[in-house]
C-alpha positions in Angstrom: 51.5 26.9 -46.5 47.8 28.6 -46.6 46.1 28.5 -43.8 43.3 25.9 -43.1 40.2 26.1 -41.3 41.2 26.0 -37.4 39.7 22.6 -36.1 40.6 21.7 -32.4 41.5 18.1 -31.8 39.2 15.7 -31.2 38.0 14.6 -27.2 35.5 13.5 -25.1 33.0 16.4 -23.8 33.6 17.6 -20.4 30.3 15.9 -19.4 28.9 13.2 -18.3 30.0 10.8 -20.6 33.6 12.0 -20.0 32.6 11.6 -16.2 31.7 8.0 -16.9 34.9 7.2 -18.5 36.5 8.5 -15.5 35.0 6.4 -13.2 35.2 3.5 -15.0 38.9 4.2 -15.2 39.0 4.4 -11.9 36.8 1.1 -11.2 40.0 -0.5 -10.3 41.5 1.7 -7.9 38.0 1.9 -6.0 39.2 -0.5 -3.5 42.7 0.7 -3.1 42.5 1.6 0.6 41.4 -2.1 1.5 43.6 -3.7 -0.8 46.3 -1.6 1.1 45.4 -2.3 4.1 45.2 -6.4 3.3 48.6 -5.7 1.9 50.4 -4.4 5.1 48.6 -7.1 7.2 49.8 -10.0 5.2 53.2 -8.4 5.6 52.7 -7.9 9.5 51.7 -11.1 9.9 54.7 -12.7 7.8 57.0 -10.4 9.6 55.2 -11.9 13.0 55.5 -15.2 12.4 59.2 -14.3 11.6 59.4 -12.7 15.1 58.0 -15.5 16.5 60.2 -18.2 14.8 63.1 -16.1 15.9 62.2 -15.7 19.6 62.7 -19.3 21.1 61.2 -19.5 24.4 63.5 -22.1 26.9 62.3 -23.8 29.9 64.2 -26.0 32.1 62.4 -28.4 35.2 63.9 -29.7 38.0 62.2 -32.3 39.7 62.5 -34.8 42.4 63.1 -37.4 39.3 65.6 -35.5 37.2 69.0 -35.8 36.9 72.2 -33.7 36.7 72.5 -32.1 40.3 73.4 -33.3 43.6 71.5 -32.2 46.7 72.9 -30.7 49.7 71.8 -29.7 52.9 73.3 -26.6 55.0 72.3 -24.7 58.9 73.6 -22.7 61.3 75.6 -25.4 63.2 78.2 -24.6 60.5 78.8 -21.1 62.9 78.0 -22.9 66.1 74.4 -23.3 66.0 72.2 -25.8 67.1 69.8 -26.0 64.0 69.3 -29.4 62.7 68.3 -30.2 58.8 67.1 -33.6 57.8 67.0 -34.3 53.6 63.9 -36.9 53.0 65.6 -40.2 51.7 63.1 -41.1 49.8 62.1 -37.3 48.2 65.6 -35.7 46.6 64.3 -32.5 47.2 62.2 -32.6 50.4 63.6 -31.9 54.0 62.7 -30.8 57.5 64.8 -28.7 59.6 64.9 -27.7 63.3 65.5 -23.7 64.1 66.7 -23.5 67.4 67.4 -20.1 69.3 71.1 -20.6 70.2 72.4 -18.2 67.8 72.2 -14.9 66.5 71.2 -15.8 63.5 69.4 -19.1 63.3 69.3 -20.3 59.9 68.6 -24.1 57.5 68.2 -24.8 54.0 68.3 -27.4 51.0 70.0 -27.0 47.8 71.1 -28.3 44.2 74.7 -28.2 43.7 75.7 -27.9 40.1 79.4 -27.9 40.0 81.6 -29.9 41.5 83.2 -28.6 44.6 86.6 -27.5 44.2 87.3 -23.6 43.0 87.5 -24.8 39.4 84.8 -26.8 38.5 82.5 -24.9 35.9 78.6 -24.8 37.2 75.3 -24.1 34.8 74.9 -21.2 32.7 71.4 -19.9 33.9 71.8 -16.5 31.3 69.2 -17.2 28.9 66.6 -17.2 31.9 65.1 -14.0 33.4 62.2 -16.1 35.9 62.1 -18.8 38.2 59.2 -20.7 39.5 58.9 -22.5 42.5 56.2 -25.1 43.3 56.5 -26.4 46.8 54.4 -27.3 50.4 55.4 -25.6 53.2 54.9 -26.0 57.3 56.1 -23.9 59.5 55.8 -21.0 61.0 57.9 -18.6 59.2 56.1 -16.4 56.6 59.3 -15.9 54.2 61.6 -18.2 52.6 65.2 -17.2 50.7 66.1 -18.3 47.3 70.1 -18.6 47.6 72.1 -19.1 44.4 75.9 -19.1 44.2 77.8 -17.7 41.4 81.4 -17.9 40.4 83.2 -15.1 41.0 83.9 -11.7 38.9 86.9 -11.8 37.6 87.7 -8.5 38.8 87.0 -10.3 42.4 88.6 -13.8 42.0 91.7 -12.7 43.6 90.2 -10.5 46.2 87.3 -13.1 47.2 90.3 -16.1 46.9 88.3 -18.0 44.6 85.0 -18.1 47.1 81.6 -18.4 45.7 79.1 -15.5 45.8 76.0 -16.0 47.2 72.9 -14.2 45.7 69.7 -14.0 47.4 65.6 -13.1 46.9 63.2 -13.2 49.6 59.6 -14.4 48.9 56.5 -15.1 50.9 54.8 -18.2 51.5 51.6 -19.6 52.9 51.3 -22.7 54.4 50.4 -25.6 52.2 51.0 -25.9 48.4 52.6 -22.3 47.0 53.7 -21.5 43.5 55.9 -18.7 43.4 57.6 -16.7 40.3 60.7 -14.9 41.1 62.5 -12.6 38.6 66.3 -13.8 38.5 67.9 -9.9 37.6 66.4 -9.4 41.3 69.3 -11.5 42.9 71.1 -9.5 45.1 74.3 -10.3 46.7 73.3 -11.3 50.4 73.8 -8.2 52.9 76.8 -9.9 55.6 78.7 -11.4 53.1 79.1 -8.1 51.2 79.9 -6.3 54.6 82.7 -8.8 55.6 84.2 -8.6 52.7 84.3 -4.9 52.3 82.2 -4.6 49.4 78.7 -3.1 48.1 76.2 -4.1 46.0 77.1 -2.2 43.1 80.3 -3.9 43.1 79.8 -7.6 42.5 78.3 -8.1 39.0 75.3 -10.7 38.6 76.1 -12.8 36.4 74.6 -16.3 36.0 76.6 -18.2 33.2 78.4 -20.1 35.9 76.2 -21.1 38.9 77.4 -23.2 40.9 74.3 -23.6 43.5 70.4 -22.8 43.5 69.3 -23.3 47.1 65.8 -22.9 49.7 66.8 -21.6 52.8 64.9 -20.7 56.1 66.9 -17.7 58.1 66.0 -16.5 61.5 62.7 -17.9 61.7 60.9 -18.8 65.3 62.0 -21.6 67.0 60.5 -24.9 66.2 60.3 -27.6 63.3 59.1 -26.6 59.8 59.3 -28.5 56.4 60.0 -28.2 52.7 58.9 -30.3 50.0 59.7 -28.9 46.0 57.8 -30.4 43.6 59.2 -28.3 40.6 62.0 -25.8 39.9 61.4 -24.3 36.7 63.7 -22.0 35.0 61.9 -19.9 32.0 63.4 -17.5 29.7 63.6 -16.1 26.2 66.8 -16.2 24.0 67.8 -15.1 20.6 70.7 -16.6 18.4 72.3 -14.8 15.4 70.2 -16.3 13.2 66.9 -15.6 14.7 67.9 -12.0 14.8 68.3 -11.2 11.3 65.1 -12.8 11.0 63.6 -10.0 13.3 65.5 -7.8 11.4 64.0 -9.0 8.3 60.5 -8.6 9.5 61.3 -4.9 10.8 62.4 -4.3 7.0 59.5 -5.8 5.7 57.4 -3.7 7.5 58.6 -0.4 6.6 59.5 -1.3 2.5 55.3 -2.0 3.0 54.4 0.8 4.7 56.6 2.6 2.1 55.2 1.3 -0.9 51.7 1.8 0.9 52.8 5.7 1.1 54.3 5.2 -2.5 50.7 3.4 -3.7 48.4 6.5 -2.1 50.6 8.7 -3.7 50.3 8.0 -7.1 46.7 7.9 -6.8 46.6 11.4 -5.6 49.2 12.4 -8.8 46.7 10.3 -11.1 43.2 12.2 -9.3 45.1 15.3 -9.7 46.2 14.5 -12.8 42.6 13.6 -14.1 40.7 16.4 -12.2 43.6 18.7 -14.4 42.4 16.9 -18.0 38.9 17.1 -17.6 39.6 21.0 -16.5 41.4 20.9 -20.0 38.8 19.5 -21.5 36.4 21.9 -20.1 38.5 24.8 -21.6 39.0 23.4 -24.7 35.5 22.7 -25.5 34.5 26.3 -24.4 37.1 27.8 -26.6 35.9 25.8 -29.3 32.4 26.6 -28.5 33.4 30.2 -28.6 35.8 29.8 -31.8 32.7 28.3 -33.9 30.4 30.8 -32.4 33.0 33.5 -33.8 33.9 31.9 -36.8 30.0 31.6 -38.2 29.6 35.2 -37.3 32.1 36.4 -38.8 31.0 34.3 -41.7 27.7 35.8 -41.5 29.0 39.4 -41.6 31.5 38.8 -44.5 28.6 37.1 -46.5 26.4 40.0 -45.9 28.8 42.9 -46.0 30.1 41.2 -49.4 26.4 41.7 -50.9 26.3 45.1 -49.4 29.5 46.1 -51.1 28.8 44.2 -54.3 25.9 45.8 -55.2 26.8 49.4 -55.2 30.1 48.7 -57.1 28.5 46.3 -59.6 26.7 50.1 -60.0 29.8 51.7 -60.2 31.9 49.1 -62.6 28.2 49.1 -65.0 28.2 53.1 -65.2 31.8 53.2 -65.7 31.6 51.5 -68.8 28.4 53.0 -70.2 30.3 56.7 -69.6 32.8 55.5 -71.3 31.3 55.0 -74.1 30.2 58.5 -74.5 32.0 61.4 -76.0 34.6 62.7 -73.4 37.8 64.3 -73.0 41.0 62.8 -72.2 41.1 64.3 -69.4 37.1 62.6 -68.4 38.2 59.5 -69.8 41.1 59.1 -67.7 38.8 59.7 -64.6 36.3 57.2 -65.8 38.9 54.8 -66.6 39.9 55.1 -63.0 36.6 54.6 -61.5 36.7 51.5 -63.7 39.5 50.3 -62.4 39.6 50.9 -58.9 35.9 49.2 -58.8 36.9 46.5 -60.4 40.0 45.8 -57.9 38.3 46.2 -55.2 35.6 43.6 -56.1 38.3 41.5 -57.1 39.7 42.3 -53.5 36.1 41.3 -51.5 35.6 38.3 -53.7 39.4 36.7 -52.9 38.4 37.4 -48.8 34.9 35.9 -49.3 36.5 33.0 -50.8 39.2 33.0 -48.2 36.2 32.9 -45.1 34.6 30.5 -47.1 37.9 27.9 -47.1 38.3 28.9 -43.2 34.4 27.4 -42.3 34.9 25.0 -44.6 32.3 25.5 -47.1 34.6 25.8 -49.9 31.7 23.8 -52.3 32.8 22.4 -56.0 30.2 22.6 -58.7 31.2 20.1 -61.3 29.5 20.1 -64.3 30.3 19.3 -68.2 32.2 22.5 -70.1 34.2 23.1 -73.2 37.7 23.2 -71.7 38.9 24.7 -75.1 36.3 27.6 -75.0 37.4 28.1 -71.9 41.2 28.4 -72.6 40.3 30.9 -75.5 39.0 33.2 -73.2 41.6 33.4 -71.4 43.8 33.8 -74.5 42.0 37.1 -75.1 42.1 38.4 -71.8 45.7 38.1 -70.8 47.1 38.4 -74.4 46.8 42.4 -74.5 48.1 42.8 -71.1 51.3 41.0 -72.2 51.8 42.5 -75.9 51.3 46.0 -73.4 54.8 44.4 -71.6 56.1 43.4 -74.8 55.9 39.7 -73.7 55.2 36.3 -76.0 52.3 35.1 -74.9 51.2 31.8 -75.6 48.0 29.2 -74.1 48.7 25.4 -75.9 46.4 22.6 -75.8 47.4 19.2 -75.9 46.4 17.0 -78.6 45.5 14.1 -76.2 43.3 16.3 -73.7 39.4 16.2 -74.4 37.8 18.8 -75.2 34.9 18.7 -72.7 35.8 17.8 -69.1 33.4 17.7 -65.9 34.7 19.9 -63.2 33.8 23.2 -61.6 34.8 25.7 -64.6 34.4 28.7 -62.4 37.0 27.5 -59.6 39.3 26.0 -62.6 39.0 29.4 -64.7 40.0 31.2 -61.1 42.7 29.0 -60.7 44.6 29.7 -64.1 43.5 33.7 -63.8 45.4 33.9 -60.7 48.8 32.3 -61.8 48.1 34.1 -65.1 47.8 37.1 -63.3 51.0 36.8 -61.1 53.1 35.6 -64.3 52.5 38.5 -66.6 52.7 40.8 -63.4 56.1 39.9 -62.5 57.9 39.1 -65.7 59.2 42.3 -67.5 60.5 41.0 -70.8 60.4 37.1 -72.3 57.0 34.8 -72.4 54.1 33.9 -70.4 52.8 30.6 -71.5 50.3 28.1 -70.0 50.2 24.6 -71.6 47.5 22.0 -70.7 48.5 18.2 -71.0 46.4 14.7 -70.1 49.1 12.6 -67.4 46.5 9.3 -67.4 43.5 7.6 -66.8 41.5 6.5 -64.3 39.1 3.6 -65.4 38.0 5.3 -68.5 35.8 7.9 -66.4 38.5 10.4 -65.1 41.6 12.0 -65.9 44.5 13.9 -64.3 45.3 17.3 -66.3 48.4 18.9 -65.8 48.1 22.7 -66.2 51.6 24.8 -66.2 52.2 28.1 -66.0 55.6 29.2 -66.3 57.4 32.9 -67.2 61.0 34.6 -67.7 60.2 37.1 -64.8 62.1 37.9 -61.5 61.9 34.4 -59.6 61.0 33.7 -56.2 64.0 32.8 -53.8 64.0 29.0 -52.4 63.5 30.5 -49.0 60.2 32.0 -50.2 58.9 29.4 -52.0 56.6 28.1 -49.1 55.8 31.9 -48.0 53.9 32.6 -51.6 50.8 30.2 -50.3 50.2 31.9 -47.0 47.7 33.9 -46.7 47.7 37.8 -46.6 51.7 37.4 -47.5 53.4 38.8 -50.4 57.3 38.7 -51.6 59.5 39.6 -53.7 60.2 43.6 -54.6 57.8 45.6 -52.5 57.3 48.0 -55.7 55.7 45.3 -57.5 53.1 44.3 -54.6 50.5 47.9 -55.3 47.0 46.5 -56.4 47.5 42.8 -54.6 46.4 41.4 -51.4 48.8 38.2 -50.8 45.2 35.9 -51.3 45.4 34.6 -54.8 47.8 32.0 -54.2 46.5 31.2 -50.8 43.2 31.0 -52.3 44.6 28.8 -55.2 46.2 26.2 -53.5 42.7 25.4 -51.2 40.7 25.4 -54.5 43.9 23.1 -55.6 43.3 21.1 -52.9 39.2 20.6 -52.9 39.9 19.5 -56.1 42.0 16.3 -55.1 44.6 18.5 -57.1 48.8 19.0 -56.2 50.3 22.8 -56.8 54.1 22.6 -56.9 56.2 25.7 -57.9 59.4 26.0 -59.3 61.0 29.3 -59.7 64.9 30.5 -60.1 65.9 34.1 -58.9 66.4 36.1 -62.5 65.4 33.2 -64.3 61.7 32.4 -64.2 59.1 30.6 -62.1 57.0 27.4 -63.2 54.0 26.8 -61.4 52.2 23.3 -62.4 48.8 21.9 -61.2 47.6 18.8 -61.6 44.2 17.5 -60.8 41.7 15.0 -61.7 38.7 15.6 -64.2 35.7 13.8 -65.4 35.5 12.9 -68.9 32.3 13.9 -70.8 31.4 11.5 -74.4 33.5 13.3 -76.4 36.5 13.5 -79.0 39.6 15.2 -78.2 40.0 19.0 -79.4 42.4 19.6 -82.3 45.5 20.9 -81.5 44.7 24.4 -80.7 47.5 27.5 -79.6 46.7 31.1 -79.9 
């Protein structure tokens, strides 16, 4: 195909206004970062509430007036002391006590028993708490008081401890009067002596409260005299989590990191797109300087074709005119032959600069039709007489028909018609060594009475193009076929034929067998001028 004018695709300048579109593109991403950030906390908060669903905070109050527990009251008169403990009748959990010096270890106390007494009996399951809190009035004199609690025993020790309880203990000071005290249960401790005289340490008796039997207040070797407790609440506090509310903390962890993740996943794609649209309007930059710079080019060397054209023109317009007037004179053969050459070669080479100007001109695109009103007959004729002695030279039939139906005067650019038919004229006799050359002009159809189409067909007995070079004729600058045949030809006239083709709202087609012949037909639309159709004419 012949080579067009290059034209870059069309886009938005690299400016400003390219700029603004890139902003305003952008006008919906402005807030990204906050609607990120509002993102994750909604998602922090769900997961939160989820968290705090799932963790169930448990309580449990003992108090004078609750039920579930019987009291009992214990002192060192159990190892032959003469201690003394008195439970209030009236109060469930309030008692007095009497420490009295005749032991080593004077000792009283008060507590709840939860279990029934023998070995078997199953207590409370105290597991799920991790505090305890006291609130009770004390007088005495001692400044600690003992929280006792009994366990079951390890199994490891059931045998070994014959089924006896094991007794836990935490210290704590008091003041006298009303005290609230919070004691950490994983603090409990099995109690010093009873570890000794049973051969054991601490670290091996396991705390485990799922099966107390006992939660106690004890007083141990305090001075001498009368003291006195009174509880007003025993509250056990903890935190537990089921199955269920553990997924649910599980669920909230997930939801955290899939929005962090998509977060991530979010700020990254708006980097790619940034990137991405910082790389465009680079493009964009480029491409508009390369165009800038391909114009800029393109008119110069416009410019310098136009004015090296008249340059050249000029002096072999001088040449061609003195040509012919020496050859009119009286010369040898041998001074003909020389003049004939001059001729020539001037005339080839002006055919040679006008095909390239015509070529720049169809690159800018200022290929311009001048349509006007011409005998198409006349025109025909003329080329009758100057391609009919260049094929009775070959020994070819040469032949120019005129339809009956075609007018005889059509509106269109005769110059860029009459260079159209010279061209495939041209090529026809040039590569066809023995048969015809004939060009026949026929009317295809009207157009509103104002127009018609023309078909104009050239077609020869000469050498044939091959159907893989049937595309390759209309380049530009390219020429096929033998290479013998190609001296005195620049591979433009087709090129150059087809774009005039074209302009002309015209189609070029070409069909050509190797050996055989090529046909070339062009059709294109003409006005119609107020006149009759031409005779029948063929030369």
């Amino acid at each position: 195909m012949p080579q067009r004018p290059f034209r870059f695709p069309d886009r938005q300048p690299a400016g400003p206004a390219a700029s603004n579109e890139n902003d305003a593109g952008w006008l919906r991403y402005r807030h990204l970062k906050i609607e990120a950030v509002i993102f994750l906390l909604v998602l922090v908060t769900f997961a939160a509430v989820l968290g705090k669903s799932a963790v169930t905070r448990q309580a449990l109050t003992l108090t004078p007036q609750s039920t579930g527990f019987a009291g009992y009251a214990f002192s060192d008169a159990e190892s032959g002391g003469r201690s003394t403990v008195t439970p209030d009748p009236d109060r469930p959990l309030a008692w007095s006590c009497d420490i009295r010096p005749d032991v080593t270890y004077p000792y009283c106390g008060y507590g709840l028993q939860f279990g029934l007494v023998d070995a078997n009996a199953r207590g409370r399951d105290f597991s799920r708490f991790q505090t305890l809190t006291l609130r009770l009035n004390w007088r005495g004199q001692a400044e600690r008081l003992k929280l006792l609690v009994k366990i079951a025993p390890p199994a490891e020790l059931k045998d070994r401890l014959d089924g006896q309880d094991v007794p836990l203990t935490l210290e704590f000071a008091v003041v006298p009067g009303a005290n609230t005290v919070t004691l950490p249960l994983d603090r409990l401790e099995p109690e010093a002596w009873w570890a000794s005289s049973h051969g054991l340490s601490r670290r091996d008796v396991t705390v485990d409260l799922r099966d107390v039997r006992s939660v106690a207040v004890a007083v141990g070797n305090a001075p001498p005299g009368p003291l006195s407790v009174s509880l007003d609440a025993m509250t056990f506090q903890g935190v537990q989590l089921s199955d269920e509310q553990w997924y649910l903390i599980i669920l909230g962890v997930w939801l955290v990191m899939i929005g962090a993740f998509l977060t991530h996943r979010v700020f990254g794609m708006r980097r790619e797109f940034e990137a991405r649209q910082r790389q465009q309007a680079d493009e964009a930059r480029a491409l508009s300087d390369a165009r800038i710079a391909a114009e800029t080019a393109n008119a110069a060397k416009s410019q310098f074709l136009s004015h090296m054209s008249h340059e050249l023109r000029t002096p072999l317009n001088a040449v061609i005119g003195y040509s012919y007037w020496l050859s009119r004179g009286d010369l040898d053969p041998r001074q003909r032959t020389a003049v004939d050459a001059i001729r020539s070669s001037g005339e080839h080479l002006l055919a040679v600069i006008t095909d390239i100007l015509d070529l720049a001109k169809i690159e800018a695109g200022k290929l311009d039709l001048q349509p006007t009103a011409f005998d198409l007959a006349a025109c025909l004729a003329e080329l009758d007489q100057m391609f009919r002695l260049r094929a009775e030279e070959k020994d070819l039939a040469f032949a120019v028909v005129l339809a009956p139906e075609v007018p005889t005067t059509i509106v269109a650019d005769p110059k860029r018609l009459r260079q159209v038919l010279i061209n495939l004229l041209g090529n026809a006799i040039k590569f066809t060594d023995a048969g015809h050359v004939a060009l026949r002009v026929d009317r295809q159809e009207d157009r509103a009475g104002q127009t018609a189409r023309l078909r104009f067909t050239v077609e020869d007995t000469g050498i044939g193009i091959a159907p893989d070079q049937l595309d390759a004729v209309f380049r530009p600058f390219e020429q096929v076929g033998d290479a013998s045949r190609h001296v005195g030809g620049t591979g433009l006239g087709l090129s150059i034929t087809r774009q005039i083709v074209d302009t002309m709202g015209g189609v070029i087609t070409l069909d050509s067998t190797p050996g055989l012949g090529s046909r070339f037909v062009v059709e294109a639309p003409v006005g119609l001028a107020a006149q009759a159709p031409a005779a029948r004419r063929q030369a």
